[in-house]
N, C-alpha and C positions, 0 to 999 in steps of 0.2 A: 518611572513609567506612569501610564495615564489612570492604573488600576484597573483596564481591559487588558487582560492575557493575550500577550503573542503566542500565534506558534508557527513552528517553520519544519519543512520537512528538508532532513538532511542527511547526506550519505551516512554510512556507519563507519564509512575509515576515516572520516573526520571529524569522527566525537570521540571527545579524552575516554582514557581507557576505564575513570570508572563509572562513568555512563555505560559502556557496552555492559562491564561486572555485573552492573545493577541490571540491567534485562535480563544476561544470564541467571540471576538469583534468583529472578520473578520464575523465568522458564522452568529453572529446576523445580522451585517450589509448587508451581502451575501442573506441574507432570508427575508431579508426584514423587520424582527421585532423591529429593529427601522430606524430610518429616518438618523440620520448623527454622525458622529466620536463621537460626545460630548455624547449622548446618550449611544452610546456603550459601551463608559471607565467606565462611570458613572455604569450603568450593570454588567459590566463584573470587578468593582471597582480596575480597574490602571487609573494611569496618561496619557495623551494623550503625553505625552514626552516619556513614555512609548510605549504606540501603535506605534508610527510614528516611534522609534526604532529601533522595533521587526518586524513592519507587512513584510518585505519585504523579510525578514531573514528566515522566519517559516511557515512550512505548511503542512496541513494531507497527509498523505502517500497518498492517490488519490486524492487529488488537483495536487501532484506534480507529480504524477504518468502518469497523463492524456494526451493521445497523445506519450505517452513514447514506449520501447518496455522492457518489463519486462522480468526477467529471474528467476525462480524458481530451485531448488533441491529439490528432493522427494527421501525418500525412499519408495518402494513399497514391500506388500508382491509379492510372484511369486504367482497367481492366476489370471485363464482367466477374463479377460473384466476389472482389474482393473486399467491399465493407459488409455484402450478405456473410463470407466467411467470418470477419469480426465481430458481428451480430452472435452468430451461430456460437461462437468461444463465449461470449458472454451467458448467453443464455442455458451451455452446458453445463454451465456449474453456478446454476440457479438465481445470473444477475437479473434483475428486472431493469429493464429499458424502458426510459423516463420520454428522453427527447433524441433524437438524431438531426444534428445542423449536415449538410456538407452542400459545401462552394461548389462553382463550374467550374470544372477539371481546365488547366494551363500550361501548357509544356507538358504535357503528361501526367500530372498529380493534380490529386483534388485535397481541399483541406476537408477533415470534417471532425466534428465534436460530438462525443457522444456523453449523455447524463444515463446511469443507472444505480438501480439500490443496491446496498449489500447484506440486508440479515441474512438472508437465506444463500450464503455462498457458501460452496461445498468446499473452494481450498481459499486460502489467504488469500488477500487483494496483490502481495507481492507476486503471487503464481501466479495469477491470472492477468498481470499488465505484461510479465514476461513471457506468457502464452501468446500474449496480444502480440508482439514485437517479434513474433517466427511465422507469425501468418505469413503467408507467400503474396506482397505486394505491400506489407505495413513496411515503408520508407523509416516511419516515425512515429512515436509516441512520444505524448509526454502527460502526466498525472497534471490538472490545470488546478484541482481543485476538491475537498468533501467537508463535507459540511452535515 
């Protein structure tokens, strides 16, 4: 490699299984449900050669999300109040809204992109794009980008 770190966001059913272990250990240990590394691996059954690893390398979309400024792609149908209602989801659980793009609606859908922060979000960025994806007229999401 070029010595700039990649990263790539990827499903979780298709990271080997002691990648997921190792998030589980963080969690346990994050939550309190046990007390130190040894306990963890032990739980979450890797090798602490393992954990020590992996831990620094790997981490839930809103752990690494947090504090970020995320950037979504929607498609929308063209009907009144439906990117006001995706506004309104964000801003319920404390996103701040940076920029709002969206195209001339075509065939009935409009593209639009939205930039907001995340320190102050009340649940994980996972909840809240999957909030975004039950609004009544979100076609489509897709996470484009945080930085």
């Amino acid at each position: 490699m070029s010595g700039k770190d990649k990263y790539f966001l990827v499903q979780e059913a298709v990271l080997p299984v002691v990648l997921r272990k190792t998030v589980w250990a963080k969690e346990l240990l994050k939550r309190g449900e046990v007390r130190t590394v040894n306990d963890a691996v032990r739980v979450a059954g890797i090798s602490r050669g393992a954990f020590y690893k992996y831990r620094e390398a790997i981490f839930p979309l809103g752990e690494a999300s947090r504090g970020k400024i995320i950037t979504i792609a929607l498609i929308l149908e063209h009907t009144a109040g439906v990117l006001s209602e995706v506004l309104k989801t964000i801003a319920a659980v404390q996103g701040n809204i940076l920029t709002i793009n969206q195209g001339l609606p075509l065939q009935g859908v409009a593209n639009a992109s939205i930039s907001f922060e995340t320190p102050e979000l009340t649940v994980e960025v996972d909840e809240l794009l999957d909030n975004l994806t039950k609004v009544i007229g979100v076609q489509k999401l897709e996470l484009v980008g945080h930085n």
